[in-house]
DRENSEFI-177109 format. One record per residue (C-alpha): z, x, y; residue number from 0; residue in three letters. Coordinates in nm, 4 decimals, decimal comma, always signed. Last residue first. Layout:
N
Z|X|Y|NUM|ala
...
END
This chain:
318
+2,3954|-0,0500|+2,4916|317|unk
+2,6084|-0,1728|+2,2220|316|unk
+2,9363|-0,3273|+2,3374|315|unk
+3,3030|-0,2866|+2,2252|314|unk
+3,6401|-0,4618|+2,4349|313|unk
+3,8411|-0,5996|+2,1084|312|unk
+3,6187|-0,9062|+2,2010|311|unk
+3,3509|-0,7438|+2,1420|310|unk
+3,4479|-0,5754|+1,7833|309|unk
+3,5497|-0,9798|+1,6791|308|unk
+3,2459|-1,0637|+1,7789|307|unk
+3,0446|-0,7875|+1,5906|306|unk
+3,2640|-0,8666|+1,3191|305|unk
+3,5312|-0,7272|+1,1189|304|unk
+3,6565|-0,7369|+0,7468|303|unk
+4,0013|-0,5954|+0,7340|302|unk
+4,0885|-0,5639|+0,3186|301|unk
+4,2349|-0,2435|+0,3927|300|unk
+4,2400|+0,0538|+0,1591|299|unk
+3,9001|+0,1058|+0,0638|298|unk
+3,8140|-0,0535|+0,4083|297|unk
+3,9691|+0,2525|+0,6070|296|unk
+3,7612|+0,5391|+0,4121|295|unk
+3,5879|+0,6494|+0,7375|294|unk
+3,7980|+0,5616|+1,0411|293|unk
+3,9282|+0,1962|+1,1330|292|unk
+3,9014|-0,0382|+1,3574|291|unk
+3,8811|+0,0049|+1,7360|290|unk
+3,8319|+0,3852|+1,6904|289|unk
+3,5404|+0,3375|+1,3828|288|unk
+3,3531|+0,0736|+1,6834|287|unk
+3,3275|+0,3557|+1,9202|286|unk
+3,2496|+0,6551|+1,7088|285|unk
+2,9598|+0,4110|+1,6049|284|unk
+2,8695|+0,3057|+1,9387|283|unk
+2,8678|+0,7185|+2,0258|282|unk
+2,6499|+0,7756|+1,7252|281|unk
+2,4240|+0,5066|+1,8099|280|unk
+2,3327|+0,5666|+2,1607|279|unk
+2,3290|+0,9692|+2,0855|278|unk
+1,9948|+1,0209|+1,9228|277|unk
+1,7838|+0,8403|+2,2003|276|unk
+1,4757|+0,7560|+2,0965|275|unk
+1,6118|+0,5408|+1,8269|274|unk
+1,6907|+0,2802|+2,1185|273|unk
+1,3460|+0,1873|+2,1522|272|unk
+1,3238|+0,0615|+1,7959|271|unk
+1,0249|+0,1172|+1,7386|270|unk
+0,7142|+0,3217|+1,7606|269|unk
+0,8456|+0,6632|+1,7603|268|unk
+0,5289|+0,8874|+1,6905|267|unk
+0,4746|+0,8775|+2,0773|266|unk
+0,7736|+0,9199|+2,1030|265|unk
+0,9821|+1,1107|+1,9599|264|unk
+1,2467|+1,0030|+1,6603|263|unk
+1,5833|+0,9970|+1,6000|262|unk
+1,8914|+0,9942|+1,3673|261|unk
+2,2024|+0,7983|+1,2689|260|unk
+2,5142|+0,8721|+1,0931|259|unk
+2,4131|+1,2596|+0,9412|258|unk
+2,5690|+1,5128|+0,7067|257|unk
+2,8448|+1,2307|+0,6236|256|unk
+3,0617|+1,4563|+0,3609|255|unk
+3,2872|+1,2557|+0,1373|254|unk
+3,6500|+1,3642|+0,1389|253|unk
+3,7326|+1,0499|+0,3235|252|unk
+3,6316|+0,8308|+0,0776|251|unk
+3,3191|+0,6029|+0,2024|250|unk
+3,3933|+0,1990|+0,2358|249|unk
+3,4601|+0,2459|+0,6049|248|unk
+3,1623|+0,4486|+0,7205|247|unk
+2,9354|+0,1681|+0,4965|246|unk
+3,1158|-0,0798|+0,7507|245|unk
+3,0481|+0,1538|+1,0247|244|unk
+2,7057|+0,1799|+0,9374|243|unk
+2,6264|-0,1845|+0,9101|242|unk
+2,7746|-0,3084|+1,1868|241|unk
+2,6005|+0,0080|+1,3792|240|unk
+2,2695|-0,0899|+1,2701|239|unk
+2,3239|-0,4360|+1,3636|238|unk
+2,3983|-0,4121|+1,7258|237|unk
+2,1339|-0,1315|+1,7743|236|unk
+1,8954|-0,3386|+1,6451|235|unk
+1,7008|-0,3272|+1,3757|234|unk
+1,2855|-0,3193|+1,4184|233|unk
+1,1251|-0,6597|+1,3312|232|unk
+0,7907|-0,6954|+1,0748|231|unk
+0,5760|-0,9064|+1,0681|230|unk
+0,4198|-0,9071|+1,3950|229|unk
+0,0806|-0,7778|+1,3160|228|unk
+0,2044|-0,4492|+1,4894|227|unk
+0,5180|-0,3813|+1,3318|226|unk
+0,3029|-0,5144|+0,9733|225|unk
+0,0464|-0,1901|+1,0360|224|unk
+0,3332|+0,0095|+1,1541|223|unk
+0,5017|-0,0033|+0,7770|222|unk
+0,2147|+0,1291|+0,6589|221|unk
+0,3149|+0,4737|+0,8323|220|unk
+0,1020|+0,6494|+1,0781|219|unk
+0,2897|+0,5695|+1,3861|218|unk
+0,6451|+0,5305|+1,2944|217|unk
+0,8726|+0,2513|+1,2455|216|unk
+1,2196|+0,4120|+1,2101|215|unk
+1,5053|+0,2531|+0,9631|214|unk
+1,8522|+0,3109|+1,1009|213|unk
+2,0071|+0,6521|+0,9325|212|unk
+2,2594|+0,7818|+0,6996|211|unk
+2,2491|+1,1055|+0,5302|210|unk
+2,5547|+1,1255|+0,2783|209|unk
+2,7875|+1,4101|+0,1181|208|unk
+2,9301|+1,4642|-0,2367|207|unk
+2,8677|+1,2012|-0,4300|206|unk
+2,9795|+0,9506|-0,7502|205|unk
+2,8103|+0,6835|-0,9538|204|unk
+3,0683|+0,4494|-0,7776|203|unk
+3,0442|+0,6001|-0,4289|202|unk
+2,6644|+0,5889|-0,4405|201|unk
+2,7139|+0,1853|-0,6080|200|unk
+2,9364|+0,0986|-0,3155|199|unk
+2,7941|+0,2623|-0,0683|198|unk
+2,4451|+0,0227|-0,1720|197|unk
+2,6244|-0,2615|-0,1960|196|unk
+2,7479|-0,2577|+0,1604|195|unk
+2,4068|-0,1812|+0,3226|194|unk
+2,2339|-0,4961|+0,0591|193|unk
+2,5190|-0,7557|+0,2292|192|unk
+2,3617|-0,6490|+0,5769|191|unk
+2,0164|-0,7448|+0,3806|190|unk
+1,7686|-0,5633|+0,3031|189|unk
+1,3987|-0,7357|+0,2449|188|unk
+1,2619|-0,4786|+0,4723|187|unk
+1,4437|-0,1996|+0,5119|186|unk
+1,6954|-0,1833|+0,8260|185|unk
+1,9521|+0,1072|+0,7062|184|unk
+1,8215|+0,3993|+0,5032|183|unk
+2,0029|+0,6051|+0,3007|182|unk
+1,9970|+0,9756|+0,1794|181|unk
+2,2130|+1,1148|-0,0552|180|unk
+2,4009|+1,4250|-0,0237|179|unk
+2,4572|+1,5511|-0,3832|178|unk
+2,6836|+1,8987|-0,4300|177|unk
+2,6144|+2,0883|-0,7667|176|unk
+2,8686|+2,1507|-1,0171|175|unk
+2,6521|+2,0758|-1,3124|174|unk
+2,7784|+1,7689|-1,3902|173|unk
+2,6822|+1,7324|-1,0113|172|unk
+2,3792|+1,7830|-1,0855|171|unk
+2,3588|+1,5644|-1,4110|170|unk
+2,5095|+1,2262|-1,2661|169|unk
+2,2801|+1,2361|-0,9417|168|unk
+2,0134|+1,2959|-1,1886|167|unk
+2,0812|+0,9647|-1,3833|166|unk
+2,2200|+0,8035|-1,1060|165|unk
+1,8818|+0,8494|-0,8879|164|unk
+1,6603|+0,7357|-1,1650|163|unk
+1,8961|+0,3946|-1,2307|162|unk
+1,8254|+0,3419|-0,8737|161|unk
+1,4369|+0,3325|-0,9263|160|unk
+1,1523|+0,5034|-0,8719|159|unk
+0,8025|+0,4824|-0,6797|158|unk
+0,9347|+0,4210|-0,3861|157|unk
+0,6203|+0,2086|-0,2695|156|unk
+0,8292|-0,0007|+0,0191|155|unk
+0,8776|-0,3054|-0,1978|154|unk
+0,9125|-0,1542|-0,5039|153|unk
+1,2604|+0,0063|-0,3473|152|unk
+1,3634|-0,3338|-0,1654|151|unk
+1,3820|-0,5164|-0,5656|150|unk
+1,5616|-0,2326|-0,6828|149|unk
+1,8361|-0,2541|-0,4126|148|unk
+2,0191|+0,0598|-0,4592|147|unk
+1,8838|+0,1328|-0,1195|146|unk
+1,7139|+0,4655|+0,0761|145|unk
+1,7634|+0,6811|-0,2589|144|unk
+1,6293|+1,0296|-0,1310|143|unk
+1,8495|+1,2811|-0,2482|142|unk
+1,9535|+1,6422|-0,0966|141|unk
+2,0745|+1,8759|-0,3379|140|unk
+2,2881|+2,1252|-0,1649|139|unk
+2,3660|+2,4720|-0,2340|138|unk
+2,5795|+2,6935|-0,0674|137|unk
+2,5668|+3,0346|-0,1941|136|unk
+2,8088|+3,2296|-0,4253|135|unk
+2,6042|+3,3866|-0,6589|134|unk
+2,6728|+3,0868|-0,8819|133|unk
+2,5536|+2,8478|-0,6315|132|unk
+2,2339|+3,0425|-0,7036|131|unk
+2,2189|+3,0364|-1,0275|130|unk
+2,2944|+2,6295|-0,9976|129|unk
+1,9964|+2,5715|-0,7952|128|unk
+1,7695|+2,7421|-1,0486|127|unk
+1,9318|+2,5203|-1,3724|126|unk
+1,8610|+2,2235|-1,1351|125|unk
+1,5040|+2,3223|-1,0761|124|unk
+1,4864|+2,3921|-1,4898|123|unk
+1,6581|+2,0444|-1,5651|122|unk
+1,3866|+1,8683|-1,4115|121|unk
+1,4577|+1,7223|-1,0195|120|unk
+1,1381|+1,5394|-0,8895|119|unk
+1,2238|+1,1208|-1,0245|118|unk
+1,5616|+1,1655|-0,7776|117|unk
+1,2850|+1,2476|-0,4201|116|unk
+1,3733|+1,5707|-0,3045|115|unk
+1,5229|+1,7472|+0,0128|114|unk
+1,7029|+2,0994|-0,1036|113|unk
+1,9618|+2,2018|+0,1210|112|unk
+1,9926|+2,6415|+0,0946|111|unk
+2,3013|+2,8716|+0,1442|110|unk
+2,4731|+3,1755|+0,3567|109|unk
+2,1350|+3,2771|+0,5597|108|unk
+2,2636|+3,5176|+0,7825|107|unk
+1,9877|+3,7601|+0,7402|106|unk
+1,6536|+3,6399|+0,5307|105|unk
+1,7180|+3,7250|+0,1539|104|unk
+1,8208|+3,3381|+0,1312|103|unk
+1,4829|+3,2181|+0,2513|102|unk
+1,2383|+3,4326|+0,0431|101|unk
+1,4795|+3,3392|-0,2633|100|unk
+1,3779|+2,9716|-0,2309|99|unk
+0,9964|+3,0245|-0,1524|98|unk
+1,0008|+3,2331|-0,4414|97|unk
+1,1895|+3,0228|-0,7102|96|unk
+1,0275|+2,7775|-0,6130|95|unk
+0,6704|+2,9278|-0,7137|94|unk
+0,8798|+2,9797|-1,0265|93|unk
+0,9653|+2,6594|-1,0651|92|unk
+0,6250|+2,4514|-1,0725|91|unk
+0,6297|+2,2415|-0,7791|90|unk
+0,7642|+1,9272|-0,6405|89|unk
+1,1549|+2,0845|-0,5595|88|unk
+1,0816|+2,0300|-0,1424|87|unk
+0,9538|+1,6948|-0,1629|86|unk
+0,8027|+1,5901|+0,1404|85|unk
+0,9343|+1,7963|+0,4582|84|unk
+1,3042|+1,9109|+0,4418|83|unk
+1,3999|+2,2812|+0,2685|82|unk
+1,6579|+2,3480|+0,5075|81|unk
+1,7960|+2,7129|+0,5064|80|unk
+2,1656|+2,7172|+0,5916|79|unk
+2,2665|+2,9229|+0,9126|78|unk
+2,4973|+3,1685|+1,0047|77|unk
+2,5454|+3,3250|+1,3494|76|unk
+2,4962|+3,0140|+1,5312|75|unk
+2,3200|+2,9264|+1,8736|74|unk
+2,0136|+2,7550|+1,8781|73|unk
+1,5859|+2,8327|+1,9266|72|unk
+1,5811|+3,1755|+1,7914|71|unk
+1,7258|+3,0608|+1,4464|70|unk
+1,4373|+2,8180|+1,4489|69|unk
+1,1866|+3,0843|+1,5296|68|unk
+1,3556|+3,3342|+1,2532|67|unk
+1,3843|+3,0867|+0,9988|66|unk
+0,9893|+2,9670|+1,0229|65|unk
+0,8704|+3,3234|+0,9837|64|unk
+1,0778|+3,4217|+0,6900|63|unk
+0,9636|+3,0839|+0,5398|62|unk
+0,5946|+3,2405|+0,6200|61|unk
+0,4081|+2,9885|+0,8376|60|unk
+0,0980|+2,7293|+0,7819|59|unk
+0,3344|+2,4948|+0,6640|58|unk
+0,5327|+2,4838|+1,0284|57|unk
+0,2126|+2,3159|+1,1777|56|unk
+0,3633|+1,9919|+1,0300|55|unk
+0,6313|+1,9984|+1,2556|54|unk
+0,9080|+1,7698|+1,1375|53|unk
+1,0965|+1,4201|+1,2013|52|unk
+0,8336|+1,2159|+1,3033|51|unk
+0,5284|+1,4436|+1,1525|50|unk
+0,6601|+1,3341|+0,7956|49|unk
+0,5189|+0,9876|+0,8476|48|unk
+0,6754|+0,7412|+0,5664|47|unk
+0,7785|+0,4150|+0,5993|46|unk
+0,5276|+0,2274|+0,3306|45|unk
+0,6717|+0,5142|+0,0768|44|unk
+0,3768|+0,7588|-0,0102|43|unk
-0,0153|+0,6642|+0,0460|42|unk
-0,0901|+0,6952|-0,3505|41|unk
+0,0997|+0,6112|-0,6285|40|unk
+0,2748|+0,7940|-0,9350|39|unk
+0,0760|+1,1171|-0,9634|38|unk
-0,1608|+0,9819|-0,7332|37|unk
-0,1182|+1,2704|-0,4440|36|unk
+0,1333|+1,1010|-0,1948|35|unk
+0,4069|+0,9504|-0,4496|34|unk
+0,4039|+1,2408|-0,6446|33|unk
+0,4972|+1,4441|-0,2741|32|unk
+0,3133|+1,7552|-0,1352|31|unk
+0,4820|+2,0735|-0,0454|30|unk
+0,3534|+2,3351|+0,2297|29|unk
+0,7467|+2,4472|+0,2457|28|unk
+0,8436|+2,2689|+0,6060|27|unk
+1,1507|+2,4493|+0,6683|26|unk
+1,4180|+2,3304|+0,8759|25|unk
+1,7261|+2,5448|+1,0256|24|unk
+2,0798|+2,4323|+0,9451|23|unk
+2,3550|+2,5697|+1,1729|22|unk
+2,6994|+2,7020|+1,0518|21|unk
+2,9473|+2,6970|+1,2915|20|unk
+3,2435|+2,9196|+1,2603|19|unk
+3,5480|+3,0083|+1,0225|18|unk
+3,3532|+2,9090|+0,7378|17|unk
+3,5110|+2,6429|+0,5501|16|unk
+3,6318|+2,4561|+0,8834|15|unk
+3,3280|+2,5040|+1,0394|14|unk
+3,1495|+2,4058|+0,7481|13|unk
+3,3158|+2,0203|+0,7035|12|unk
+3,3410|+2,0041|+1,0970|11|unk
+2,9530|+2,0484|+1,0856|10|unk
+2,9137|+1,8208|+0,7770|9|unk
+3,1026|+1,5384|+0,9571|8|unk
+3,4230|+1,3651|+0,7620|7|unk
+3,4352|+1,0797|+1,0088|6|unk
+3,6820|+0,9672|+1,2749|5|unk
+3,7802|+1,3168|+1,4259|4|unk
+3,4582|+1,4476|+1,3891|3|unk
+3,3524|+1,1129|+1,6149|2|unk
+3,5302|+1,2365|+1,9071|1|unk
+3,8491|+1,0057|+1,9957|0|unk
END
């Protein structure tokens, strides 16, 4: 079985509403992040390095410029407009309200995902995002939250708390906006027991689609520093996809997963090896969710598996 077929995937999710794929294409939008410039700390989130997962050059470009070279470089006809590096709603709103409107007047643009930190969302950015959903766009408010552990969140210089990320999660979505949230699995101090806790209190609060990925150790971030010393261990492929398919399993079916596992280059990539590849975990994942159960499963079954017990039913990690 493919893995759409097992989980509710964001590009089934807009094929089916659309009548045809629907590609997102990043923006980098020259922001800076309250945890970066002293606002609320300095140095950002001990994992951080925003040149692993985008080109930093990109700032220097128009947002008109920027959609048509990633539009050049896949094969859709429509496209959402992917506000991603730092925190794409830290700025005064009408200079968002520019670099917003500059990317839905581009051609085939049908909609705009938002990448913020929870403490960076005033009622006035919300109040903009809902005009636009109004107009009949898609809009998505993408949250960082990592963990609902409180305790993990100080630990890696957050900077806010889970009772920050209800609060707005509650209000958007009060407001008819669509929440992905963001989640990390493999913090330090995080416990498999942590993973589950953490769907349970999203699903609980409420949300509309979710980003999950294994915890990257990147070149540049503090967290290399302790990789290095040898204090602190990558996640392995084994565990990350436990983990994941367990959080899979506890997710309602008409919840959105925009993303089960991501990558990194190298050199940036400093561990785990296996992040290199995007595909290793998504295909383990799709494997394990056959064998026992597809996204929402656990809510209804009480099954609690193993990695034994998955490979002995015939699974294996890479």
């Amino acid at each position: 079985m493919q893995l759409h077929e097992l989980v509710n995937t964001f590009g089934q999710d807009l094929q089916r509403r659309y009548g045809e794929k629907v590609h997102k294409l990043t923006l980098h939008g020259g922001f800076s992040c309250p945890n970066r410039d002293g606002t609320i700390g300095r140095g950002g989130c001990t994992f951080c390095n925003v040149a692993s997962f985008s080109d930093e050059d990109a700032q220097f470009m128009s947002v008109r410029d920027q959609l048509t070279q990633r539009a050049s470089e896949v094969r859709a006809r429509k496209y959402l407009a992917y506000f991603q590096a730092y925190t794409s709603t830290y700025a005064e709103v009408e200079r968002l309200r520019v670099m917003y409107e500059d990317a839905l007047k581009q051609a085939d643009i049908v909609g705009l995902c938002v990448g913020t930190r929870p403490d960076c969302v005033p009622d006035e950015v919300l109040e903009l995002l809902v005009s636009y959903q109004q107009q009949g766009y898609e809009i998505w408010l993408e949250l960082g939250l990592q963990t609902a552990n409180d305790q993990t969140l100080k630990r890696i210089n957050r900077g806010h708390d889970f009772a920050c990320y209800e609060r707005v999660t509650r209000k958007a979505r009060a407001l008819g906006l669509k929440v992905c949230t963001h989640l990390i699995v493999g913090l330090p101090g995080d416990t498999p027991e942590d993973h589950i806790t953490t769907i349970d209190k999203v699903v609980e609060v409420g949300v509309d689609g979710i980003k999950l990925h294994p915890l990257h150790i990147v070149e540049g971030s503090v967290m290399a520093k302790g990789w290095r010393a040898g204090r602190l261990e990558a996640i392995s492929l084994d565990n990350y996809v436990e983990s994941a398919v367990k959080m899979i399993q506890r997710t309602p079916a008409d919840v959105v997963y925009h993303r089960v596992s991501a990558n990194a280059r190298r050199p940036t990539l400093l561990a785990p090896e296996w992040c290199e590849n995007r595909w290793l975990a998504m295909t383990d994942i799709g494997r394990a969710l056959a064998l026992t159960g597809a996204q929402g499963s656990a809510i209804e079954d009480s099954f609690v598996y193993t990695m034994p017990v998955l490979k002995a039913s015939g699974y294996s990690a890479r």
